[in-house]
C-alpha positions in Angstrom: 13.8 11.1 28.2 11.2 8.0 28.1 12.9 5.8 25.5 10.6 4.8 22.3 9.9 1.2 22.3 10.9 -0.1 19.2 8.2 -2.2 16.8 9.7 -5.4 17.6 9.2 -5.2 21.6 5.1 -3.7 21.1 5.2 -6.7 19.0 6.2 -9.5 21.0 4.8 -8.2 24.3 1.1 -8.5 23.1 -1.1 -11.0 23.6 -2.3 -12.6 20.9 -5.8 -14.6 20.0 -5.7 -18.4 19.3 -6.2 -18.0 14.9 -9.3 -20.0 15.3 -11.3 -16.7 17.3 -9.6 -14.8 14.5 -11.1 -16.7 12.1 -13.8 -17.2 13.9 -14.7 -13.5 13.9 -15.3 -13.5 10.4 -17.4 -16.5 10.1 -14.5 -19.1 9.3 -14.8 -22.3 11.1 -12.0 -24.3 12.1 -12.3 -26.9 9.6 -12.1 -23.8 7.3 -8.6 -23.0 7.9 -5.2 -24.5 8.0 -3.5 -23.6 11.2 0.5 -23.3 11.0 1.3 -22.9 14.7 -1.0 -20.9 17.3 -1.3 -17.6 15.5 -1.1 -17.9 11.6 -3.1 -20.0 9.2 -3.7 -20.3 5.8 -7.7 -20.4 4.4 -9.1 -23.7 2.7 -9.8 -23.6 -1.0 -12.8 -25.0 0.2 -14.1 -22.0 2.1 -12.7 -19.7 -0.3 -15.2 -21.2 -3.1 -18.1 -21.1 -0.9 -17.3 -17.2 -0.5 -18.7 -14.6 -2.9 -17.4 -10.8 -2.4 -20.1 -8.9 -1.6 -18.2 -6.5 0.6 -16.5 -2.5 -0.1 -13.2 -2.3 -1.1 -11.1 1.4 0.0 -7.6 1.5 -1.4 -4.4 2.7 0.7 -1.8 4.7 -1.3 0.4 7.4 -0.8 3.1 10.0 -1.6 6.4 9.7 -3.6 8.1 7.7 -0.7 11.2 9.6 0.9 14.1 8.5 3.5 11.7 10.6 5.8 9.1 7.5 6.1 5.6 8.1 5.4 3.9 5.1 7.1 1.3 3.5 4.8 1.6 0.0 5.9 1.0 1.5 9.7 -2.2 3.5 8.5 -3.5 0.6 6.4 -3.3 -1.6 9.3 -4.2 1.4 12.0 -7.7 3.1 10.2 -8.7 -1.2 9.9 -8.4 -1.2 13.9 -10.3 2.2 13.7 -13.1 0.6 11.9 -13.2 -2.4 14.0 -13.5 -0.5 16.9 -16.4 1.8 15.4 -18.6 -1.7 15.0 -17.2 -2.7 11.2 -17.1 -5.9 10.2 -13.7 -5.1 8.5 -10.5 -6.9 6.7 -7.0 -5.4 5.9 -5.4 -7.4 3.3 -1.6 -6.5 2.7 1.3 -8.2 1.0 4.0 -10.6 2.7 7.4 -8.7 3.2 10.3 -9.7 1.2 13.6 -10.8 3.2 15.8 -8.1 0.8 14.1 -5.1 2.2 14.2 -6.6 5.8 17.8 -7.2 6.1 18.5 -4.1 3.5 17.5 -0.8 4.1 13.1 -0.4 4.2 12.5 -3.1 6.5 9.5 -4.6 6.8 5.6 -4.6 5.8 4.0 -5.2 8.7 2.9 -1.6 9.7 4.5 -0.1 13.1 4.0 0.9 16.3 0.6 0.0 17.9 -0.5 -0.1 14.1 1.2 -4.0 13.1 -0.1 -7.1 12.0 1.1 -10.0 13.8 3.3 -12.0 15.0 5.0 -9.4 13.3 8.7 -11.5 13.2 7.4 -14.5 11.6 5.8 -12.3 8.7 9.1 -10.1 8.4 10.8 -13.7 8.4 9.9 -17.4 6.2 5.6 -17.1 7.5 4.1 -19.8 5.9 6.8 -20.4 3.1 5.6 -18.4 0.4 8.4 -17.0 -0.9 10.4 -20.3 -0.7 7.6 -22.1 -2.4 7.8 -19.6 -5.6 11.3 -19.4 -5.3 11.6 -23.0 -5.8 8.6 -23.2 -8.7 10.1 -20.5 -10.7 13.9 -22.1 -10.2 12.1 -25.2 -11.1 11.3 -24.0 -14.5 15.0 -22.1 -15.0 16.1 -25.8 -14.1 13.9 -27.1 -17.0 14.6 -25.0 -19.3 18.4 -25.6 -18.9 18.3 -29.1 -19.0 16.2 -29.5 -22.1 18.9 -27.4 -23.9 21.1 -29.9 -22.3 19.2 -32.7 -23.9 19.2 -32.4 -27.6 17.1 -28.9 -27.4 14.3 -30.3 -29.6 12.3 -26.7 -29.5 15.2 -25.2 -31.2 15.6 -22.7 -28.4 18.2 -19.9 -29.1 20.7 -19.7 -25.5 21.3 -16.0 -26.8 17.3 -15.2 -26.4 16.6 -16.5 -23.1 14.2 -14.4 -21.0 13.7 -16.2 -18.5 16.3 -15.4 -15.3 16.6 -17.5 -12.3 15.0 -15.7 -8.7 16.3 -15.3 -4.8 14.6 -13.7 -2.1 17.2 -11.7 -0.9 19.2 -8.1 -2.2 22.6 -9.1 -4.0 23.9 -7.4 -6.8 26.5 -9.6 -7.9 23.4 -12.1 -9.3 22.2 -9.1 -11.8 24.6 -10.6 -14.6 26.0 -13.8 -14.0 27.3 -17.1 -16.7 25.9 -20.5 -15.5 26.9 -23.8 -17.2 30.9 -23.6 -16.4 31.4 -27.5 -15.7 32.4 -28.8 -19.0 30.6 -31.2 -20.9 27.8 -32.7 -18.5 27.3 -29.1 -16.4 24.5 -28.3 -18.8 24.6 -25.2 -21.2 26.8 -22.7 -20.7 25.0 -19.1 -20.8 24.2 -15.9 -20.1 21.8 -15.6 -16.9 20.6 -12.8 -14.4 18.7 -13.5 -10.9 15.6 -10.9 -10.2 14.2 -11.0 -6.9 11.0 -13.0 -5.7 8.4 -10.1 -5.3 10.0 -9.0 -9.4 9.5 -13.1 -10.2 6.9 -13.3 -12.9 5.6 -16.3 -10.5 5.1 -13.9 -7.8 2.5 -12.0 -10.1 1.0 -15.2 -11.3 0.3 -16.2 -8.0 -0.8 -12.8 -7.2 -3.9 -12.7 -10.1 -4.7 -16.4 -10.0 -8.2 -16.8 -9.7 -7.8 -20.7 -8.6 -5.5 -23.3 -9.1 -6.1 -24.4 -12.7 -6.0 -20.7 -13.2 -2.6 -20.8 -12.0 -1.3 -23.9 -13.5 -3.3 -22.1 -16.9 -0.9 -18.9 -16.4 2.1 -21.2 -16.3 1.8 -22.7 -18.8 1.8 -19.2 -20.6 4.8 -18.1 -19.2 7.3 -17.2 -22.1 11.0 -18.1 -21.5 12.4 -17.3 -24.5 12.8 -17.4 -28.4 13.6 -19.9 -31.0 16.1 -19.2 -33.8 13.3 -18.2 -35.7 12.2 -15.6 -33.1 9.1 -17.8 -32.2 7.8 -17.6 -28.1 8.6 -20.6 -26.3 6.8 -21.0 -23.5 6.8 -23.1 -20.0 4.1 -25.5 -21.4 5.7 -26.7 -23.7 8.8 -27.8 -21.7 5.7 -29.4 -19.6 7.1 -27.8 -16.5 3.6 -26.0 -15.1 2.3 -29.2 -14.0 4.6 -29.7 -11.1 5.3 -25.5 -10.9 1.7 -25.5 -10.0 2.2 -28.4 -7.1 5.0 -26.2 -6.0 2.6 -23.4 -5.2 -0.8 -25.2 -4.2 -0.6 -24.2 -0.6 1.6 -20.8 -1.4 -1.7 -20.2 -2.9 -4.3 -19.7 -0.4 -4.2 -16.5 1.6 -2.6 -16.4 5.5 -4.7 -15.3 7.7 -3.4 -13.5 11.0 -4.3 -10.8 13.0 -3.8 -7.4 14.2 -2.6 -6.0 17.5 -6.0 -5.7 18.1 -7.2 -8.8 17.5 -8.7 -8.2 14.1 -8.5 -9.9 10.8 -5.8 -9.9 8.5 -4.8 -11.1 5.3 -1.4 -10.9 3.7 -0.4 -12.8 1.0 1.6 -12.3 -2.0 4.0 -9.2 -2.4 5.4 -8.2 -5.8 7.6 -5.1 -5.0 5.7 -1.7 -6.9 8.8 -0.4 -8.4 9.4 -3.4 -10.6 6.5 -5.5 -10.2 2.5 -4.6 -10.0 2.6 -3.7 -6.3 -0.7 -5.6 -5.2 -1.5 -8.4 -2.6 -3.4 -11.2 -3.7 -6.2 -10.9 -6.0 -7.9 -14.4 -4.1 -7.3 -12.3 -1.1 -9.0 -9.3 -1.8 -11.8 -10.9 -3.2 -12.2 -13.8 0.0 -11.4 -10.7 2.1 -14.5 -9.2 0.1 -16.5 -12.2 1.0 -15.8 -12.7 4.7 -16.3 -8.8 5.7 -18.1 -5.3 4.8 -15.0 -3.4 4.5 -11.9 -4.4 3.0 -8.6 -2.3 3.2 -6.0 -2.9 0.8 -2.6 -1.0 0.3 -0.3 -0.8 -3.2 2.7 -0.2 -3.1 4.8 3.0 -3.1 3.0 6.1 -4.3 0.0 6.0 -6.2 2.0 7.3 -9.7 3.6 3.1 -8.8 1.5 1.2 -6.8 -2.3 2.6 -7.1 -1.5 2.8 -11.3 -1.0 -0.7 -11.2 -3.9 -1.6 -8.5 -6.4 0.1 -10.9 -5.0 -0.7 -14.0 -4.1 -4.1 -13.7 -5.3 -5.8 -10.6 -9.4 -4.6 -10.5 -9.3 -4.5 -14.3 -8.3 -8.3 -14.4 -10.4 -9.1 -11.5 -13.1 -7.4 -11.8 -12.9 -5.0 -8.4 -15.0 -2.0 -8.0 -12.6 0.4 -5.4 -14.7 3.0 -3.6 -12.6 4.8 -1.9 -8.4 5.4 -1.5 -6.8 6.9 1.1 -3.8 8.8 0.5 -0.9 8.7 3.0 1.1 11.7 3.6 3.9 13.1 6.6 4.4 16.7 7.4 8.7 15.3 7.4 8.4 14.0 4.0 6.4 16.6 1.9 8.9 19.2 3.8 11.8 16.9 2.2 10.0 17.0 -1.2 9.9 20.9 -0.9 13.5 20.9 0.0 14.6 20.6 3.3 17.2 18.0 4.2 16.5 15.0 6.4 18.1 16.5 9.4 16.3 20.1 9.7 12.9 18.2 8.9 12.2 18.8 13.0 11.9 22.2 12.4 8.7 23.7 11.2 8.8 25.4 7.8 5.8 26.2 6.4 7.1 27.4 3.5 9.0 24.6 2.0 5.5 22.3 3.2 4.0 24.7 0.8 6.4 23.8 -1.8 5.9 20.1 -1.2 2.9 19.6 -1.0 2.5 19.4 -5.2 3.4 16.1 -4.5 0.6 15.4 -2.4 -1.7 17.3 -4.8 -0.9 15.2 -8.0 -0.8 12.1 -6.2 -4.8 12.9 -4.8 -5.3 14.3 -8.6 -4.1 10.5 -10.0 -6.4 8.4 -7.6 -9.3 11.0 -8.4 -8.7 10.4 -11.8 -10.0 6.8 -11.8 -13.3 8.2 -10.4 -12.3 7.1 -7.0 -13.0 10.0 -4.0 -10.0 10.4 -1.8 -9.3 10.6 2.0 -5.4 12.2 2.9 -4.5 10.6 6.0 -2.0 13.1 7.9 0.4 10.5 9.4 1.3 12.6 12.5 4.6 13.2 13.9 5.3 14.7 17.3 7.7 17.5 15.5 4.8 18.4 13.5 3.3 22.1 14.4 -0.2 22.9 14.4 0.3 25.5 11.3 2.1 22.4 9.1 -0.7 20.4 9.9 -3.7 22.9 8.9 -2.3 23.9 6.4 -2.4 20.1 4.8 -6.0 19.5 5.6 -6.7 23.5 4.2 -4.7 22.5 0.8 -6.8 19.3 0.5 -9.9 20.6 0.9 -8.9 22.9 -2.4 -8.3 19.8 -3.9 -11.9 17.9 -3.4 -10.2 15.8 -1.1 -11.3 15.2 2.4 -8.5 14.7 5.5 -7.7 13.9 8.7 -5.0 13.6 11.2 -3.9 9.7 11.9 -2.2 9.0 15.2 -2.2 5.2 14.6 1.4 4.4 15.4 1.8 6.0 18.9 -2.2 5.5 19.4 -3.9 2.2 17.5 -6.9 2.2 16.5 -8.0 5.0 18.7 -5.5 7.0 16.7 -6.9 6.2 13.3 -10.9 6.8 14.7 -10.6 10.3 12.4 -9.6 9.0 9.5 -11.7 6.2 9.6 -14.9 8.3 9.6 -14.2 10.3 6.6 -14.2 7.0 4.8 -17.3 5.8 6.2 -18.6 9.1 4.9 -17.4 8.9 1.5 -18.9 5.2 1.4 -22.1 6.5 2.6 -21.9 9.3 -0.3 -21.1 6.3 -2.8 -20.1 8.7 -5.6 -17.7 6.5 -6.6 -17.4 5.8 -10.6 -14.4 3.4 -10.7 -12.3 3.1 -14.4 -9.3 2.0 -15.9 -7.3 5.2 -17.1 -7.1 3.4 -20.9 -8.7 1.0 -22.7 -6.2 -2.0 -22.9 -6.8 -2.6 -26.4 -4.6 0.1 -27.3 -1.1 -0.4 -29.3 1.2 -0.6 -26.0 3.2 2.9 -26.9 0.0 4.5 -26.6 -0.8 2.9 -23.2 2.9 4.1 -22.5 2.5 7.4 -23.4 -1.0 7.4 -21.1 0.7 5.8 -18.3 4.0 8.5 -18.0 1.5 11.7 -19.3 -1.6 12.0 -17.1 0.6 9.5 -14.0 3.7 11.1 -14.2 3.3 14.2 -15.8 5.9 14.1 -18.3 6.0 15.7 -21.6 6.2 12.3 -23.2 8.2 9.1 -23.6 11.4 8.0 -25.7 12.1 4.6 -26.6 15.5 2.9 -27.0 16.0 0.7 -30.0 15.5 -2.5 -27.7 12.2 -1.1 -26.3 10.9 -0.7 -29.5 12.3 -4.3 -30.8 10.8 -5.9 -28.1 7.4 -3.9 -28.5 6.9 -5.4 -31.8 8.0 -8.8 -30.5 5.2 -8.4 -27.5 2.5 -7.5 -30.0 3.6 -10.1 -32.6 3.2 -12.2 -29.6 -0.2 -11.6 -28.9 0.2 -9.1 -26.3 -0.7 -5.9 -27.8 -3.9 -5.7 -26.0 -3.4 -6.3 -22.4 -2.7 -3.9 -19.6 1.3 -2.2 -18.9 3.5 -2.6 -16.2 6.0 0.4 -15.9 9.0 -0.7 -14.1 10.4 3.1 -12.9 11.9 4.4 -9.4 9.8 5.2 -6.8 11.4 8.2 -5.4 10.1 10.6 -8.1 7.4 11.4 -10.8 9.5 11.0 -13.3 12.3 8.3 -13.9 15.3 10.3 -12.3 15.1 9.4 -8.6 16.9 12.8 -8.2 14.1 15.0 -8.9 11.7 15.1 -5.7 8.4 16.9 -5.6 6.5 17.4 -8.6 8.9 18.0 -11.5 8.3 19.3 -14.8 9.8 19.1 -18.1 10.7 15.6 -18.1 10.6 13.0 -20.8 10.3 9.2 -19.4 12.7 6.8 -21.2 12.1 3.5 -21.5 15.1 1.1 -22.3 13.3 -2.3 -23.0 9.6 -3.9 -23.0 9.3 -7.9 -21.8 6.3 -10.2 -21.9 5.0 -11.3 -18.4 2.3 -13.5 -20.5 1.2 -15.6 -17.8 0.1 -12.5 -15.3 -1.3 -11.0 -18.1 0.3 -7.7 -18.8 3.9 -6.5 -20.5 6.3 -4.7 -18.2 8.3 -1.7 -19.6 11.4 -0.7 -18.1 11.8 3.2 -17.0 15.4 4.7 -16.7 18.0 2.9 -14.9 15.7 0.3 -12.5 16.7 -2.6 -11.9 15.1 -6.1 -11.0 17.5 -7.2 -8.2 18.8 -4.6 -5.9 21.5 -4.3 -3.8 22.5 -4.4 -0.4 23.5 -0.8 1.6 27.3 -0.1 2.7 25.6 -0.8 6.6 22.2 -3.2 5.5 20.1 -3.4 8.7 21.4 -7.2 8.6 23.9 -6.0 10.6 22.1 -4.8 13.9 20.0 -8.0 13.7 20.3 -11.2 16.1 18.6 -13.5 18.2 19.2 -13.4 22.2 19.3 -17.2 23.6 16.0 -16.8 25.1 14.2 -15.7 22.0 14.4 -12.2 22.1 14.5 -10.7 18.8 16.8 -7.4 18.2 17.2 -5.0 15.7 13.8 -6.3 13.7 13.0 -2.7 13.3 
């Protein structure tokens, strides 16, 4: 049996372009960008000003995700190749991996197969220092805070109404609850405290719809920590921290630019997890990815009930995108897992239980289409898959208004994503596209809620416990009635039990609490039992990981 080469060996056996052709490619000149070795750079504020987006902008989503993989990194980064090869001037803009799913269970965001961006380690790994840099901004403030408690506390903050945690880039569940202050008198004040994890970090999101830098140091500033004894906001400028937060994150800033194992552009920068966070790269990103080519692919996380809510919802309504397309990844393995069948028959055909699954697929297409955005399904082929599971997803779309096509992208490249890329050429050319938000922000926040978990999730409605509906009153006393919502929920499923797979009915979405995240811009509710930091698995892929003494990487996926 030929054996499979694993992600990490296509990886580092390609050869790569010097980042200046890269950049080159899309009119960047080297003066333009910041080289960090041979293969990665980040792009000068500079030649981002001089950029306007002028450019098309498809959307990649996809299914309810399942332990069966579904491969929407892969086809993001394959149908880009695709176009490429078909004469686009195109860009895939995707968001940085976080080191907790690497060394935990999902692994990486770098796509797969002969569909990656690269060099694929250093992404999975510390890149450019992202992560460290808002790590150590968003630590910076937690430090602040702490110490001007320590001092006197002139704002008259109230230690038992801290919201603001402390963040590490990494899964560990033993930081959910924790009590800092323990050394006496001069160990500062002795509290309550929690740890989420960077891509959940409110700074992550700041950086992630930052329009510039005095935008960011602006969105700081806002950032709400906590409550006086009065129950007034306190927020991070007034413990004049965003100053040096912000020259934490200048560089962490500007979008990386890299490359695919084709040679083409890529952007990835930023990553706020779906589940807990908006799910989004960059918003500087996707617009200088707007100004430097004619296509732009983007993906959201998770399914597009998590990831394309939020992309829609919060990241084009704040920055003023207009999507034209999504494409909608799906697997033969996983929609026979949402119909029923366990991981370890998925091999075998079963029409029947596809059948069954694929009213996953259906509402997904049915929640992108309702923004007035026309969908492509992208098949994500694997071998086991028979010819009768595989019509029978293109016939079932076709009901739907949806186009589809097969995608071969991991086994094939951009050769393997040629089919998928011209139905999205051909829903560009048809431009009947009518991009909106699914609410009007300006709506009391339960109603936007109630929106949200209705005509996303399909439940029967929501049910608030008493904190939730403390803390909404607290958000709109706040001034945050009117801005877009977050919902924090589990990816697995449509509604907030991870349990229930397919497309279940009947439910009621509860939602346990409501915080401010005042400096990105929208509140964040809290669905069911989710939580901000995760943990690690009883065997974390950690564990099959090391470095041989002549560089070789194993077990990096």
């Amino acid at each position: 049996m030929t054996k499979v080469p694993t992600d990490i060996a296509i990886a580092q056996s390609a050869s790569l372009r010097p980042i200046v052709d890269v950049a080159a490619e899309v009119g960047l000149g080297a003066d333009e960008i910041l080289p960090y070795g041979h293969y990665k750079a980040k792009i000068s504020a500079e030649a981002i000003a001089k950029r306007q987006p002028t450019g098309r902008l498809v959307l990649v989503t996809g299914i309810s995700p399942t332990a069966a993989g579904e491969g929407k990194s892969t086809v993001t980064v394959g149908v880009a190749q695709a176009l490429r090869r078909m004469g686009k001037k195109t860009m895939v803009c995707m968001r940085e991996p976080s080191l907790g799913p690497v060394f935990g269970i999902k692994g990486g965001a770098a796509g797969g197969g002969y569909a990656q961006v690269v060099p694929m380690d250093e992404i999975n790994l510390h890149f450019t220092g992202d992560f460290h840099a808002i790590t150590s901004a968003h630590n910076l403030l937690s430090a602040m805070l702490d110490s001007h408690i320590h001092h006197g506390n002139a704002l008259g903050i109230d230690q038992r109404r801290i919201t603001w945690p402390r963040t590490i880039d990494m899964n560990d569940r033993a930081l959910r609850q924790v009590v800092v202050g323990l050394g006496g008198l001069n160990g500062g004040p002795s509290r309550e405290d929690r740890f989420v994890i960077v891509p959940g970090s409110e700074i992550m999101a700041i950086l992630c719809l930052a329009e510039d830098l005095a935008d960011l140091e602006a969105r700081c500033a806002r950032i709400i920590v906590g409550l006086t004894r009065d129950k007034k906001p306190v927020r991070a400028g007034e413990l004049k921290a965003s100053g040096a937060m912000t020259l934490l994150l200048k560089d962490a800033l500007l979008p990386n630019l890299v490359q695919t194992l084709e040679g083409g552009p890529a952007l990835v920068h930023g990553g706020p997890f779906a589940n807990i966070a908006h799910g989004c790269n960059s918003l500087i990103a996707t617009k200088l990815g707007l100004g430097l080519a004619d296509i732009v692919l983007t993906e959201a996380g998770f399914g597009a009930d998590l990831g394309a809510e939020k992309f829609f919802d919060i990241k084009c309504r704040l920055g003023g995108l207009n999507p034209e397309a999504a494409i909608v990844v799906a697997t033969v393995r996983a929609l026979k897992m949402h119909g029923g069948v366990q991981k370890e028959a998925l091999g075998t055909p079963d029409v029947a239980a596809l059948t069954r699954g694929l009213a996953n697929l259906e509402a997904h297409v049915k929640n992108v289409q309702a923004f007035g955005v026309p969908v492509v399904v992208a098949v994500n082929r694997f071998l086991s898959d028979s010819p009768e599971e595989l019509q029978a997803v293109i016939d079932a779309c076709a009901d739907w208004g949806a186009r589809a096509a097969l995608s071969d992208v991991w086994a094939q490249g951009g050769a393997g994503g040629e089919a998928v890329a011209a139905e999205v050429l051909s829903v560009l050319e048809e431009g009947k596209g009518a991009f909106a938000p699914l609410y009007d922000a300006a709506l009391p926040i339960r109603e936007k809620i109630e929106i949200i978990a209705r005509r996303m999730y399909g439940a029967d409605g929501v049910d608030y416990l008493l904190p939730a509906t403390r803390a909404i009153a607290q958000c709109e006393a706040m001034g945050l009635a009117d801005t877009p919502v977050c919902i924090a929920k589990t990816q697995y499923s449509f509604s907030d039990d991870p349990s229930l797979l397919g497309r279940p009915e009947g439910f009621r979405i509860t939602i346990k609490d409501v915080f401010p995240s005042a400096g990105a811009g929208f509140v964040v509710a809290l669905a069911g039992d989710i939580m901000t930091m995760p943990g690690l698995s009883k065997a974390p892929s950690a564990e099959a990981i090391r470095i041989h003494p002549d560089g070789r990487i194993e077990g990096l996926f």
